[in-house]
Chimera marker file (.cmm) of the C-alpha trace (Angstrom):
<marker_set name="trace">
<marker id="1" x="164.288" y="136.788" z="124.119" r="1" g="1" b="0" radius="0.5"/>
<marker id="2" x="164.299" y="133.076" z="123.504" r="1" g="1" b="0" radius="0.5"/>
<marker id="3" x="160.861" y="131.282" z="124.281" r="1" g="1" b="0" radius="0.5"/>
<marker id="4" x="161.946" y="127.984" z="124.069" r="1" g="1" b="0" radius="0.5"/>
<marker id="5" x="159.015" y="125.820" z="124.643" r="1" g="1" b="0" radius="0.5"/>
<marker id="6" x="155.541" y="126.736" z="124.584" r="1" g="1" b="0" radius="0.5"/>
<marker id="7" x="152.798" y="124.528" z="124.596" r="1" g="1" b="0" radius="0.5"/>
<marker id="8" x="149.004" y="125.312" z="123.830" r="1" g="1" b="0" radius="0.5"/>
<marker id="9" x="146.086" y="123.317" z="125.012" r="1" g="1" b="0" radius="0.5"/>
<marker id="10" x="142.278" y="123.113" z="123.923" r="1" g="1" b="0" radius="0.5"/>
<marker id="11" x="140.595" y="126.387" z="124.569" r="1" g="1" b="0" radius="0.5"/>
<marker id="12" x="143.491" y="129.065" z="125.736" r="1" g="1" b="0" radius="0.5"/>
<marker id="13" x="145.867" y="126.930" z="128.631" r="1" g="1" b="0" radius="0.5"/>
<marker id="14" x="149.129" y="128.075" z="127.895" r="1" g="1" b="0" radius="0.5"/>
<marker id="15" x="152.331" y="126.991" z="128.962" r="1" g="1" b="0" radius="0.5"/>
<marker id="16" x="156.065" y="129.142" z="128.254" r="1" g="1" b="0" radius="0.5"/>
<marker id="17" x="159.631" y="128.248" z="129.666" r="1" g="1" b="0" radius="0.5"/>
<marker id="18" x="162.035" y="131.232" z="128.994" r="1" g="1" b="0" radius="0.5"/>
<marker id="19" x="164.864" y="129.819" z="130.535" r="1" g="1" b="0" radius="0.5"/>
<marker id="20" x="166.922" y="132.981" z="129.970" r="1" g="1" b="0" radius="0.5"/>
<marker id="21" x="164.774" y="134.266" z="132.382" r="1" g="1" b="0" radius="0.5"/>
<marker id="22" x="164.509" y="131.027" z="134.604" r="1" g="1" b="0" radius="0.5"/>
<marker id="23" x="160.860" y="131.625" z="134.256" r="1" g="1" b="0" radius="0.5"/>
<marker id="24" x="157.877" y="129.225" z="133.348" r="1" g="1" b="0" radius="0.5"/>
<marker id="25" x="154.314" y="131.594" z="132.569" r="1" g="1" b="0" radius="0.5"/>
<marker id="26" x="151.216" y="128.809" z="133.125" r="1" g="1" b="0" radius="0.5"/>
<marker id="27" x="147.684" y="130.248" z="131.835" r="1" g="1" b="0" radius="0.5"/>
<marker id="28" x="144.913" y="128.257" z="132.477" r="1" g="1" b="0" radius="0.5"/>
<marker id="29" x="140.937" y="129.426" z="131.034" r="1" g="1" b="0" radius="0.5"/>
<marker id="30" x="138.008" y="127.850" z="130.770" r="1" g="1" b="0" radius="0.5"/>
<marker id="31" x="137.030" y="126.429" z="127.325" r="1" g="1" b="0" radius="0.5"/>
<marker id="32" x="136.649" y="128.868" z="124.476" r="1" g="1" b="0" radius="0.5"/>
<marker id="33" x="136.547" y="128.919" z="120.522" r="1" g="1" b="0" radius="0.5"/>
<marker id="34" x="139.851" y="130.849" z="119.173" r="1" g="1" b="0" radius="0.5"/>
<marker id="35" x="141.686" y="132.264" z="122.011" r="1" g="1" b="0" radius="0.5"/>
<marker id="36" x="143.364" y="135.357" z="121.874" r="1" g="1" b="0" radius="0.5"/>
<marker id="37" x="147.320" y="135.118" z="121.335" r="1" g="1" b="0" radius="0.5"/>
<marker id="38" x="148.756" y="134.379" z="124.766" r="1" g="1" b="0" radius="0.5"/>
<marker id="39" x="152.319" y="135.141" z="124.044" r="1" g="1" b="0" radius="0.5"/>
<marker id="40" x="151.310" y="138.629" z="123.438" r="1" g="1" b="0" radius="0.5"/>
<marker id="41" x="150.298" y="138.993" z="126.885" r="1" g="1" b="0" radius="0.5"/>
<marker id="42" x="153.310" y="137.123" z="128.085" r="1" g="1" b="0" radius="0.5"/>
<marker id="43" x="155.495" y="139.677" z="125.915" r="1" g="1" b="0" radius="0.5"/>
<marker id="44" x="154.297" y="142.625" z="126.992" r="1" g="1" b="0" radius="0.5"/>
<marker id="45" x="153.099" y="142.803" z="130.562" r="1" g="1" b="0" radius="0.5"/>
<marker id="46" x="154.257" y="139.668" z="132.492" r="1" g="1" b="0" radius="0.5"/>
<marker id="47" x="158.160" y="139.475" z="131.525" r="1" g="1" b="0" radius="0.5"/>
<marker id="48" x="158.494" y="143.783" z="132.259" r="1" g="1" b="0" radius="0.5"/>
<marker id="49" x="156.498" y="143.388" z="135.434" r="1" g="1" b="0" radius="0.5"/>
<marker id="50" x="159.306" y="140.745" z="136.769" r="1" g="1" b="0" radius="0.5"/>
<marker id="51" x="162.310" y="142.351" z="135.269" r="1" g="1" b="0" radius="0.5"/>
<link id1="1" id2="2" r="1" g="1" b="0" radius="0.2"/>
<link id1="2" id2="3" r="1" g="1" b="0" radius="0.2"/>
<link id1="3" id2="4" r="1" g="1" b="0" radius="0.2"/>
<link id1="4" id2="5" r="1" g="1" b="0" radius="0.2"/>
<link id1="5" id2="6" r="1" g="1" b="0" radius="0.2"/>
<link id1="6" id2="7" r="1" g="1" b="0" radius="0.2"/>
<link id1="7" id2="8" r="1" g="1" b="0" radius="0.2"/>
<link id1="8" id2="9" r="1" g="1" b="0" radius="0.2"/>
<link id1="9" id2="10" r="1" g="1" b="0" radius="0.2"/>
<link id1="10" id2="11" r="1" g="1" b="0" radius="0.2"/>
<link id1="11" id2="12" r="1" g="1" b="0" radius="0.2"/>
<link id1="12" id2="13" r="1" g="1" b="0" radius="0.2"/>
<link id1="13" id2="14" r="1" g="1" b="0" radius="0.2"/>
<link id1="14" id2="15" r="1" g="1" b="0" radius="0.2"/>
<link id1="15" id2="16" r="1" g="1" b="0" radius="0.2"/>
<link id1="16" id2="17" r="1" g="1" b="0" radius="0.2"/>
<link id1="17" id2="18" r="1" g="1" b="0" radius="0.2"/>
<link id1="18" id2="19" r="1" g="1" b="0" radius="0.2"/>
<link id1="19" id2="20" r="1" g="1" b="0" radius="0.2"/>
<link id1="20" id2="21" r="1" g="1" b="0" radius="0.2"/>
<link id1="21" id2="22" r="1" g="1" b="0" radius="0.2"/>
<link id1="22" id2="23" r="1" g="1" b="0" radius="0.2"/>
<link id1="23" id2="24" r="1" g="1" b="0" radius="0.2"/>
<link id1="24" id2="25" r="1" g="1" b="0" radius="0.2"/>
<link id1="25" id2="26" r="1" g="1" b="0" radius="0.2"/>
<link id1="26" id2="27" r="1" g="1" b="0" radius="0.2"/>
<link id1="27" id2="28" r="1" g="1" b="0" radius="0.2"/>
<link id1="28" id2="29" r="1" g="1" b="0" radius="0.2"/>
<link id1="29" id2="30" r="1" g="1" b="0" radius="0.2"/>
<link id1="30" id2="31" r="1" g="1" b="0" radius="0.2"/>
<link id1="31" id2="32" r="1" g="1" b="0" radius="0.2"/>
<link id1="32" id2="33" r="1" g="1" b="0" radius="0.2"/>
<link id1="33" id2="34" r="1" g="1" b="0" radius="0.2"/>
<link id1="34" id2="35" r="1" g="1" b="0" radius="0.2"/>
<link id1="35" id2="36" r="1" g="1" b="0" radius="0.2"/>
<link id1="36" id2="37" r="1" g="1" b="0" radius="0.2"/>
<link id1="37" id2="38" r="1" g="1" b="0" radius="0.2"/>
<link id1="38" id2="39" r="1" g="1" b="0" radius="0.2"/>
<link id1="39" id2="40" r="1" g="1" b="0" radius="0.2"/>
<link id1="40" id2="41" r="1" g="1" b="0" radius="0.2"/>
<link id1="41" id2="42" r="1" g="1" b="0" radius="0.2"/>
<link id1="42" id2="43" r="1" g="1" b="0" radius="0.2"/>
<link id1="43" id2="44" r="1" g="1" b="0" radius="0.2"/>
<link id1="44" id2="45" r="1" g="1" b="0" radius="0.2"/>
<link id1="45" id2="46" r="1" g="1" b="0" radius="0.2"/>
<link id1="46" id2="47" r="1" g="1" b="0" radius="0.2"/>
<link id1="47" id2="48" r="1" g="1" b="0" radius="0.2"/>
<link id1="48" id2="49" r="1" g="1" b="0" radius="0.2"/>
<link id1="49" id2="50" r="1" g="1" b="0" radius="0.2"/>
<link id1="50" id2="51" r="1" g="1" b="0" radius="0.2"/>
</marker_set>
């Protein structure tokens, strides 16, 4: 699958367009020190759940 933009803010906000999926995934967090890989989550619970 083709994550073609992805764009990480301060502290964890996370933004991924898979336009193969016509899908755009928006995480927002409060602030914290070394957030935990995002696209992981993306990967492997939010794309099955809408497939």
């Amino acid at each position: 699958m083709d994550y073609e933009k992805n764009v990480l803010a301060d502290g964890g906000n996370f933004i991924c367009c898979i336009a193969a999926k016509d899908m755009v995934v928006t995480i927002t967090s409060k602030f914290m020190m070394n957030p935990k890989n995002r696209l992981t989550l993306i990967k492997e619970y939010i794309i099955p759940a809408v497939k």
